[in-house]
C-alpha positions, 0 to 999 in steps of 0.5 A: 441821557440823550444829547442832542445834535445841531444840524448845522454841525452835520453840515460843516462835518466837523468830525472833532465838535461832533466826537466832542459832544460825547465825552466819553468817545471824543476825548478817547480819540482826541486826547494823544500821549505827549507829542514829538515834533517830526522834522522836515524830509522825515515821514515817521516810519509807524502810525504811532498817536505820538507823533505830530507832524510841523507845518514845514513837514512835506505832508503838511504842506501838500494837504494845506495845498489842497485844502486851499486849491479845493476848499475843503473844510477844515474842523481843526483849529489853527490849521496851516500855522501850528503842529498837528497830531496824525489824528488831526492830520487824518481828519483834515485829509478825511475832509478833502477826500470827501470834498474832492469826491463832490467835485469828481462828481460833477466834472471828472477832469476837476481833480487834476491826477497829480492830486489824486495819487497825492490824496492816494499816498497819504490815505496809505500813509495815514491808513492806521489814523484814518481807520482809527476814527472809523472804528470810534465814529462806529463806537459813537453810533453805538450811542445813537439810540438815545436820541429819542425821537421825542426830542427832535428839534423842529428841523429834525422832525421834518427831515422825513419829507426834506429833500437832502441838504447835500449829495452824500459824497464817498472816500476813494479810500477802501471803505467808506469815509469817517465824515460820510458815515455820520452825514450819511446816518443823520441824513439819508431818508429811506423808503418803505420798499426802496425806490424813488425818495419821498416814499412812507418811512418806515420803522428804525431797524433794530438788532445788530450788524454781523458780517456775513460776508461769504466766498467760496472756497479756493484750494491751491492747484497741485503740481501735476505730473506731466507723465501722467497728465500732460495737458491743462486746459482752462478759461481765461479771467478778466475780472478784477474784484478780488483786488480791490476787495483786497485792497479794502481789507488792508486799507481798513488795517486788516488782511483779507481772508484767504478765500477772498484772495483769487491770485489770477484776478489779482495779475489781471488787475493791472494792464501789461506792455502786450503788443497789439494785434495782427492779421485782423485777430482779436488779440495777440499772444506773448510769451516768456519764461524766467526762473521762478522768483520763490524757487529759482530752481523751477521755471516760471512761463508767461502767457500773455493777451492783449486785446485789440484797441478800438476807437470810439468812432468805432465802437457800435451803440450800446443798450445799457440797463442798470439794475440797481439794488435799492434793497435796506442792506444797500442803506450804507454810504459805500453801498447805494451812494457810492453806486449812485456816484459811479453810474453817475460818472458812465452817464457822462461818457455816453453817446447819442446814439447808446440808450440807458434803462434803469431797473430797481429791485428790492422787495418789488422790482420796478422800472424807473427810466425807460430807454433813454437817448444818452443825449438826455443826460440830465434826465438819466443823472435824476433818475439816478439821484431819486434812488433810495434805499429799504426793504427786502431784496427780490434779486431774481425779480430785478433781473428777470425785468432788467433782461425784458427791458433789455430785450425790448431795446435790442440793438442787433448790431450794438451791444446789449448789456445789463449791468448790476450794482449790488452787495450780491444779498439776495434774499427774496424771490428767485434767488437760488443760485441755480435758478438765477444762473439759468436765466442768465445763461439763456439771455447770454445765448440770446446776445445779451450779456451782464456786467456786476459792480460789487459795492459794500461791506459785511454782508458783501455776497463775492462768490455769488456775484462773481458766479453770475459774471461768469454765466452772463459773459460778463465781468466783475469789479469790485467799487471800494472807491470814487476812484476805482469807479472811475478806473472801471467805468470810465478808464477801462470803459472799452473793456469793460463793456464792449467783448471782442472775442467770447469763449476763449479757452486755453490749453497746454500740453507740455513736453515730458523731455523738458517739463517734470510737472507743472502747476496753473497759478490760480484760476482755480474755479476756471479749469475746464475738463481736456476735452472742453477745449474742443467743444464749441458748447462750453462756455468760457471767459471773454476779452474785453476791447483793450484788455490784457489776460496774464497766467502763470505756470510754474514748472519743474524741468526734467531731471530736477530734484525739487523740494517740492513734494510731487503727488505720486501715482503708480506706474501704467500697465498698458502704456508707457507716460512720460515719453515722447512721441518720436520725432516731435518735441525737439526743444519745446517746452509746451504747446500753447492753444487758444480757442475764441469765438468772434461776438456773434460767432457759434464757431471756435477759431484755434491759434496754436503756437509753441514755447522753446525751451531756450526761451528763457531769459536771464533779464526777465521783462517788466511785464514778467516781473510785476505779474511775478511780484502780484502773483508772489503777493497773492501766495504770501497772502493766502500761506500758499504751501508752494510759495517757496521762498516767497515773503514780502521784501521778495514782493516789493524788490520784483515790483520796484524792478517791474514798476515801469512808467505806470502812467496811472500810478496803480503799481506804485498804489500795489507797492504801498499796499504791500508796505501796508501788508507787512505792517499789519504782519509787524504789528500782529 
């Protein structure tokens, strides 16, 4: 039996008369066991279906302000007089999410921040509910296949050629949003090839959806002897997709697989009290060493970056393309509309004299939008509107015509950038790895570098986009959410798109009087052979305008016994290690060494400074605490064999000491999102 569904209910979203026109699902979701009234000032501990929340309730209260300050739609009865179940309260809140991601879209500024981090705090609260209905709106869609073409409604019939009845809009919750899933499966029209809407619709897909999401393998860095193997030389990291990636997993009630979990990406997620720059260098250098929170017996040593600040007088000209991945596995409202929502918020920070081109791949790759003044926003935001999603995917295609439109454009003096949105599944044409990271690595040498934005779930490809970044002197975000959009392509915009300084390498040689052994905590695809550091050939990572780089080393002093197991090595024949030279070292803990490139430089300038060992501070900084909070985080999530003492109370007493002002509430967002860890732990 088939049931047919009035659009006009897909038009208010009402979530609860959609669930309820199938029995057998709404009544699963709706039916709660006998409620308990919670009081006023007392926020239930677990997300249990047993509890209700009263109007008086401080949650209560602030969802009903938003709901009357934005006019969200509301599908449960009574609301704002009577008790509610957690269920309901979720449905409500799932409803101003939406609602508040229209309105950002249009004006960014509409939402005040106070609102946001309000709507942020109690999607983590009500994560579990809100998870809940996602997974039986999936359920629901298992059914979907009866409502046979045959019996369409007129309306429904002539949907193929009927332009949307509204702009799907995206949770800024990790994953996509309840109401988004059902508005955007009923709604949005496909094209035979992926493209520009109004196309021939092609045949339903059929078959289901596995999750082949793939990341390349990560091993802990050992400790190593300094004796044997004084010195570690790396490049630095300024991607952060592998937190928010994380930040998804956990949002949707489960922990990210231990490969998704790159500890460095994770500290550089948040931005530090770093010192700005001096004598015309592009970035200071700041140093600390405290004792390591997981193993006070070991030393934990700071290595700090800032980038200069620019202003955007300052700032030269941009030639922006975007390659926009239009391909069928994009056909998800996290994937390609919450790609077309995020541009759509860069387009309004552009300037007169920046040009924007608009590259689409999917089983062909096309051009759309031709370079265009960024004074002609309109005309850039409907190029972007008319996008649409099906077909194959020929990645290598679009990136082969996104860097000849880029090369047509050049700006010699400006910046020269394509920037990519994808789910990272290439799947037609050049698309080897190999193939693909070539073509990069000649455009990057010729003044134009890529960016990658990550969007999706399931068959999300992290280990081949964060490659690509890597090889095109780029970074790499991974877009969960409206908001992370806005803090990547609006907040972050300097950073994100304008280098200050490219191939910079770090190396350290440590003093075998004072350090035993020492271990880099991640960067584990960043390390560089020693002798790298010196030639001028290899390619490393670049800082950003305004961004900040933090590693970690932890280190065991000479002369200590650690419980940590060393690797051993036989003793040299011919030369003596673990000595020092005569007459140097003194006090030092370890020599620091950076080398960076200027943008249009080919030649490496080196800074080089020192770290005593008396440096150490018994009241460590903010800025060390919370990098040791994210990074204890990172070990707990991976079951690191060197997290030592490390759990998650360990996690938010560092990140409470090192919370700081956080103007932009991302550390008190980390904090629930380790509350939220260790309730899955608790409930497993």
């Amino acid at each position: 039996m088939s049931y047919p569904i009035p659009s006009k209910m897909w038009q208010r979203g009402s979530i609860v008369a959609l669930l309820l026109l199938i029995p057998s699902v709404g009544i699963a979701i709706l039916r709660q066991s006998a409620t308990v009234a919670v009081p006023v000032n007392q926020t239930p501990k677990s997300s249990t279906p047993t509890t209700s929340i009263l109007p008086s309730h401080p949650d209560y209260q602030a969802l009903q302000a938003f709901v009357q300050k934005y006019s969200c739609v509301v599908s449960v009865q009574n609301f704002g007089t009577v008790a509610i179940t957690r269920t309901e309260f979720a449905t409500v809140l799932n409803a101003c999410v939406n609602r508040s991601n229209e309105l950002i879209a249009t004006d960014p500024k509409i939402v005040t921040e106070a609102d946001m981090k309000t709507l942020q705090r109690l999607e983590s609260e009500f994560a579990a509910e809100l998870a809940t209905l996602t997974s039986q709106i999936n359920q629901l869609q298992d059914f979907t296949p009866t409502l046979a073409p045959r019996e369409r409604t007129q309306d429904e019939s002539t949907r193929k050629t009927q332009p949307l009845p509204t702009a799907p809009s995206l949770s800024i919750s990790s994953g996509s949003s309840v109401h988004n899933q059902v508005v955007n499966r009923a709604y949005m029209p496909k094209t035979q090839a992926g493209g520009i809407r109004g196309g021939v619709v092609p045949e339903p897909q059929t078959g289901s959806r596995f999750n082949t999401e793939n990341y390349n393998r990560i091993e802990d860095n050992p400790f190593h002897h300094v004796g044997n193997d004084p010195l570690s030389t790396f490049s630095i990291d300024v991607d952060t997709a592998s937190y928010s990636n994380v930040r998804r997993f956990i949002t949707q009630g489960e922990l990210p697989p231990k490969d998704a979990v790159r500890i460095e990406e994770l500290i550089n997620y948040f931005t530090y009290n770093y010192p700005q720059p001096k004598d015309n260098r592009p970035f200071s250098v700041t140093t600390e060493v405290a004792a390591a929170p997981w193993n006070p017996q070991h030393k934990l040593v700071q290595v700090g970056l800032q980038g200069k600040r620019l202003k955007s007088q300052t700032l030269p000209p941009s030639n922006l393309v975007f390659l926009i991945d239009v391909s069928g596995s994009m056909d998800d409202p996290n994937k390609l509309p919450l790609v077309q929502q995020s541009l759509k918020l860069l387009v309004n920070k552009l300037r007169p004299e920046d040009r924007v081109s608009l590259v689409v791949y999917a089983g062909n790759a096309g051009l759309v939008l031709p370079a265009t003044p960024g004074s002609q926003k309109s005309t850039i935001l409907a190029a972007i509107d008319r996008l649409e999603a099906g077909g194959s995917t020929a990645g290598g295609q679009g990136i082969e015509l996104a860097y000849k439109i880029a090369e047509q454009s050049f700006l010699k003096s400006g910046n020269n950038r394509v920037i990519l949105a994808t789910d990272g599944d290439f799947n037609v044409g050049v698309s080897s790895d190999a193939d693909l990271t070539r073509l990069i690595e000649h455009k990057r040498d010729r003044g134009i570098f890529l960016t990658v934005l990550g969007f999706g779930t399931g068959n999300y490809k992290d280990s081949k986009m964060e490659q690509l970044a890597d090889k095109g002197n780029g970074n790499y975000a991974y877009i969960d959410t409206l908001l992370e959009a806005k803090k990547v392509l609006v907040n972050d915009l300097r950073g994100t798109l304008f280098t200050i300084a490219k191939d910079v390498k770090i190396q350290v040689e440590f003093n075998p009087a004072k350090v035993q052994a020492y271990r880099l905590i991640g960067y584990e695809n960043r390390l560089l052979q020693n002798q790298d550091f010196n030639d001028d050939k290899k390619d490393a990572g670049e800082i950003g305008a305004g961004h900040s780089v933090t590693a970690l080393y932890e280190i065991i002093p000479t002369g200590m016994k650690s419980d940590v197991k060393l690797p051993t090595v036989d003793p040299l024949r011919y030369q003596r290690s673990g000595e020092t030279a005569s007459g140097e070292g003194g006090n030092e803990l370890m020599l620091l060494k950076l080398r960076y490139k200027l943008p249009q430089d080919s030649t490496s300038q080196l800074i080089t400074q020192t770290i005593q060992d008396d440096d150490l501070r018994a009241d460590p900084s903010t800025n060390l605490r919370f990098a040791a909070a994210v990074a204890t985080f990172g070990m707990v999530l991976r079951d690191s064999e060197y997290k030592g003492n490390a759990n998650y109370d360990l996690v938010m007493n560092l990140a409470t000491q090192g919370k700081g002002e956080d103007q932009e509430g991302l550390r008190g967002e980390f904090i629930r999102l380790v509350e939220q860890s260790r309730g899955l732990i608790t409930r497993k």
